[in-house]
C-alpha positions in Angstrom: 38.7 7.9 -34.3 38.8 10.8 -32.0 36.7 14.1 -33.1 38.5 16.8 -33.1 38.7 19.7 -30.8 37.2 22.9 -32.5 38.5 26.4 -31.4 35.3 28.5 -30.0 35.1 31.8 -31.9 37.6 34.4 -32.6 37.8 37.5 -29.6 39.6 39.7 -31.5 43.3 40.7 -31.3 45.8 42.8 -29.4 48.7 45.0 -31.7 52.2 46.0 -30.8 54.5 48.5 -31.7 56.5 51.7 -31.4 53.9 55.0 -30.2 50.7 52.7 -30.7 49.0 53.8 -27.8 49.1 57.3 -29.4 46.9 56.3 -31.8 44.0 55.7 -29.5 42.4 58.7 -30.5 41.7 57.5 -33.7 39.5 54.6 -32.7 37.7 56.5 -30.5 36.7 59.4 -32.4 36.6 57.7 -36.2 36.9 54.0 -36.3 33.8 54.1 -33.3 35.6 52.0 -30.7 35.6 53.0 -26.9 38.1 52.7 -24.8 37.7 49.3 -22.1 40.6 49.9 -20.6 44.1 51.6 -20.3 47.3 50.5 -18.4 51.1 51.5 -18.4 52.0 50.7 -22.0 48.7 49.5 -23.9 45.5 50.6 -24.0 42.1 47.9 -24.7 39.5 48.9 -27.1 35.6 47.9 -27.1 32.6 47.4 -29.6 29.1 47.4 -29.2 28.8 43.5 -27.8 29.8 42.2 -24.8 33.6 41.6 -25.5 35.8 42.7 -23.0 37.5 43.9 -25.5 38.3 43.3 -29.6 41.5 45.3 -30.1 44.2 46.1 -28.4 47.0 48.7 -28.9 50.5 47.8 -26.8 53.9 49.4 -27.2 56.6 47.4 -28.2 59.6 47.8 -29.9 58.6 45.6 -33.1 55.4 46.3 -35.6 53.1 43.1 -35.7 50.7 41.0 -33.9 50.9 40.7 -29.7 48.7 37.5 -29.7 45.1 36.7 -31.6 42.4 36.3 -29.1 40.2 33.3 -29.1 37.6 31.6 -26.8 36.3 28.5 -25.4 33.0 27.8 -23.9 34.3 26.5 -21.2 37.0 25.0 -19.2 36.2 21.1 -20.2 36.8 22.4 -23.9 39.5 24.3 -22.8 41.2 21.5 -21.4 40.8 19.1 -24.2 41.7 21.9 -26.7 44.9 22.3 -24.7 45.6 18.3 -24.4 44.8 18.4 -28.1 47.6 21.1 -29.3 50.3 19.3 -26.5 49.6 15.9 -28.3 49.5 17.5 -31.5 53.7 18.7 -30.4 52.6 22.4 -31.1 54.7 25.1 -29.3 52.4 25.8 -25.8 54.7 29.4 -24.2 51.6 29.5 -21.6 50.5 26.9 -19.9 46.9 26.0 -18.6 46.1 28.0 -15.9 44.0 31.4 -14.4 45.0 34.5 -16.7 45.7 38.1 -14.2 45.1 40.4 -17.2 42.2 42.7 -17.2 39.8 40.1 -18.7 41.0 37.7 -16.5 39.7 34.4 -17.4 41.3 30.4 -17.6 43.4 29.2 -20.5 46.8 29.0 -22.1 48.6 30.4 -25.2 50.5 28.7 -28.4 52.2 29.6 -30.9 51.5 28.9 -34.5 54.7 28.0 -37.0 55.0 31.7 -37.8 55.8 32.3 -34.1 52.5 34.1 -33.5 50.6 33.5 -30.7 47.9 32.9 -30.2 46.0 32.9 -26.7 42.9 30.8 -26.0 40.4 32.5 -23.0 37.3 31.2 -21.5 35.5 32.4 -18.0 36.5 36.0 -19.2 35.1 39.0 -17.9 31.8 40.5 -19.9 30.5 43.6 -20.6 26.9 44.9 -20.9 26.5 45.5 -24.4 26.4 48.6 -26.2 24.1 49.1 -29.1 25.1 52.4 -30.4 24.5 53.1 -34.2 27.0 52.1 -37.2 29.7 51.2 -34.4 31.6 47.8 -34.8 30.5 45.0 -33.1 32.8 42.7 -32.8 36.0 41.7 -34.9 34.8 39.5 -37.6 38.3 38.2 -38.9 41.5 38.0 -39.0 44.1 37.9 -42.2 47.7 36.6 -41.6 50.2 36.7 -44.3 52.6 33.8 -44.7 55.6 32.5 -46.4 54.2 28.7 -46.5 50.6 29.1 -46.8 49.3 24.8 -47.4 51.5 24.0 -44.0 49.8 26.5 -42.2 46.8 25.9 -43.5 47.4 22.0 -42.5 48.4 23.3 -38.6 45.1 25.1 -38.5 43.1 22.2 -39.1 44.8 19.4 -37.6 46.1 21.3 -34.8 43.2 23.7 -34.1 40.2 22.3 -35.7 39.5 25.0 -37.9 37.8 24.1 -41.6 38.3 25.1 -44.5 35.2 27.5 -46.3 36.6 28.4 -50.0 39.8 29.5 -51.3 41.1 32.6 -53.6 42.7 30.5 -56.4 45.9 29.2 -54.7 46.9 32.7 -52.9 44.5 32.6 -49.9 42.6 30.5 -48.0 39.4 31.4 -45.8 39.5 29.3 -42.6 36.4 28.6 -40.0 36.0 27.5 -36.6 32.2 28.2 -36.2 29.1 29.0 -38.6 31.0 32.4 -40.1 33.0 31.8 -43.4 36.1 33.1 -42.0 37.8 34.1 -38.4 41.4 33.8 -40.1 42.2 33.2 -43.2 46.2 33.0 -45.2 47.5 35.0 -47.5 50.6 33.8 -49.3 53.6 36.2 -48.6 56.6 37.0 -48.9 57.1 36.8 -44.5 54.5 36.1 -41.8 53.3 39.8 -41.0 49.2 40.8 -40.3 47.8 41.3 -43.4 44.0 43.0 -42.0 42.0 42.6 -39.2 37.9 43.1 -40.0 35.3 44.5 -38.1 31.5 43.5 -38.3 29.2 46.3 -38.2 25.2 45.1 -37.1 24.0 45.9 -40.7 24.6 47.1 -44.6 23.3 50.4 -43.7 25.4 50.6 -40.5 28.2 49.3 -42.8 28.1 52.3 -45.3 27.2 54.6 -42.1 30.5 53.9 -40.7 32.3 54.6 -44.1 30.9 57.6 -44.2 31.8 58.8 -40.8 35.3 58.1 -41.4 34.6 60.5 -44.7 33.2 63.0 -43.2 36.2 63.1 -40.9 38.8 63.3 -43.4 39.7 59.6 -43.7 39.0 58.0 -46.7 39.0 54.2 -47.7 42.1 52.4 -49.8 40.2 50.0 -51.0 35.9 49.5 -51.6 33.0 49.9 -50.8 33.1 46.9 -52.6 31.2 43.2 -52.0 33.8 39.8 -51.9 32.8 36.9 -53.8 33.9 34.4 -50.9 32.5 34.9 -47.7 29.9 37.4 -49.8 31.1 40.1 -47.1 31.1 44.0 -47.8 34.3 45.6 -47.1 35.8 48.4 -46.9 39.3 48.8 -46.1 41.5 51.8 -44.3 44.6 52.1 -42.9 44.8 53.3 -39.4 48.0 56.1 -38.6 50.4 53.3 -37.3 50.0 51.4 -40.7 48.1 48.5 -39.9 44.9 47.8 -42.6 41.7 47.6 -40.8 38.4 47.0 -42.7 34.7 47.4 -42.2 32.3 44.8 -43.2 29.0 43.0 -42.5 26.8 40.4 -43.5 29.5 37.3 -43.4 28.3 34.2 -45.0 27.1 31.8 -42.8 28.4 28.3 -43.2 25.5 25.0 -43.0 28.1 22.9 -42.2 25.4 20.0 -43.2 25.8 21.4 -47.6 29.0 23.5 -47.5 31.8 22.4 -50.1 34.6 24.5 -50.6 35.2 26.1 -53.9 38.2 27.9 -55.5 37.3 31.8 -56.3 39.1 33.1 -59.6 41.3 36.4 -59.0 40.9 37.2 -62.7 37.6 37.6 -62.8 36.9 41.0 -61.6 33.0 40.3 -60.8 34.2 37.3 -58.3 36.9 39.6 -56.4 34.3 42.6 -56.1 30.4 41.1 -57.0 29.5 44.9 -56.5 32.3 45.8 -59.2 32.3 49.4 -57.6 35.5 49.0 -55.8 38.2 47.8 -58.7 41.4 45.9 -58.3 43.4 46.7 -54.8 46.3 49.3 -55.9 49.7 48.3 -56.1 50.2 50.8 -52.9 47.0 48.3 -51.3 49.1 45.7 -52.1 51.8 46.7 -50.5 50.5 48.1 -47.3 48.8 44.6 -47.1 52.0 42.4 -47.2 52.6 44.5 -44.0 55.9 44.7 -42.0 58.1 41.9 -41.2 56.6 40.2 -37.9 59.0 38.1 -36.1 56.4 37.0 -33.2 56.4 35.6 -30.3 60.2 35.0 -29.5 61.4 38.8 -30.5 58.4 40.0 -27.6 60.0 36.7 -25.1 63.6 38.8 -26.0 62.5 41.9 -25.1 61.4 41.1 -21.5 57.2 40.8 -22.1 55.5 38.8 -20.2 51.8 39.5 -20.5 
């Protein structure tokens, strides 16, 4: 029997919607991003590693998700990723091939069956890093809301290799494709939409450091300081002025891959949602800004003329 093909490691992701590159500001001067670089209509976003970039902000007529951004070491894996997902009858809207963007780079895109899409990247361009105190890293994960959450589960690991770490009773479920717990993981919804996107800080104390920068500017967290039970991450979660949930964490469980077994996490035990139990339940309004808006994906962008 074949092995099979194992994305690389999660880049980050690039946003869409209606005045989002107005919001750069925020990044900059709060959430401790810097600006990689800016073109007509979207503007990329940078941490501390050597990403060419981990978030992006592009204008579009539609709130939700432009692509997630993943890699590949290389181009053989690349190739058999790609042969993988074409075998596997998945929906390929880019084929193999040299990407023109600003990271430039070789691979294709796909989209998953909630019509987001998802673009795979090796041979990028890299940065020098950064190291600059209590300033996010790199995006640690994705969280994608979902109205069938076990078939979507089952597309991520037959089609893309991801694993599965632990699961939150039978409402989420934290996905792997390397040693971290989680670079995406499903949250059972009422419509596919982006539930949070999560970025690592280097430590605890660069963790709570961040937190209170955004304080001390006047921009307080929804949700935490508080410590997960899966994943045993510290979070912290705000929402930025276009609406999207963005959190700050650290200190993701690592995954032996040789003694892991899933588990299934209670959601009515308060000490196994929060192990710190300083953050409390998420609010009804936490809730709600969670579900998110309504994404479409990948075919509304195709209607509106994108391309890139």
């Amino acid at each position: 029997m074949t092995e099979i093909v194992r994305v690389g490691s999660l880049r980050g992701i690039v946003m869409r919607g209606p005045g989002l590159t107005a919001t750069l500001p925020f990044y900059e001067d709060m959430w401790g991003l810097n600006l990689a670089h800016k073109e007509d209509g979207a503007a990329y976003l940078r941490g501390t590693g050597n990403e060419a970039f981990l978030y992006g902000l592009k204008e579009g007529p539609v709130f939700g998700i432009e692509y997630v951004h993943f890699s590949m070491p290389d181009r053989a894996s690349m190739q058999a990723l790609h042969d993988q997902v074409s075998a596997k009858g998945a929906d390929v809207v880019r084929p193999l091939g040299e990407f023109s963007d600003y990271a430039g780079g070789y691979g294709f895109e796909v989209l998953d069956p909630d019509n987001r899409r998802l673009r795979f990247r090796c041979d990028a361009l890299e940065l020098d890093e950064a190291p600059e105190w209590a300033k996010p890293r790199k995006v640690s994960h994705v969280v994608l809301n979902t109205p069938d959450l076990e078939s979507r589960e089952a597309w991520y690991q037959e089609v893309l290799g991801f694993r599965v770490s632990d699961y939150s009773a039978d409402q989420m479920v934290f996905l792997r494709c390397n040693s971290d717990h989680h670079s995406i993981a499903l949250v059972r919804g009422n419509y596919a939409s982006v539930n949070h996107v999560a970025f690592e800080m280097p430590s605890i104390d660069e963790f709570m450091r961040g937190i209170g920068r955004m304080k001390q500017k006047g921009h307080l967290p929804t949700w935490g300081p508080g410590r997960h039970g899966p994943g045993n991450n510290p979070f912290a979660y705000f929402v930025s002025p276009s609406g999207f949930v963005i959190e700050f964490t650290s200190e993701l469980q690592q995954i032996d891959e040789s003694t892991h077994e899933a588990q299934v996490w209670p959601r009515d035990d308060p000490e196994k949602m929060d192990q710190w139990m300083t953050a409390g339940p998420p609010t009804p309004a936490q809730r709600a800004v969670m579900q998110g808006r309504p994404d479409p994906g990948f075919p509304e962008f195709r209607k509106h003329g994108g391309t890139n």
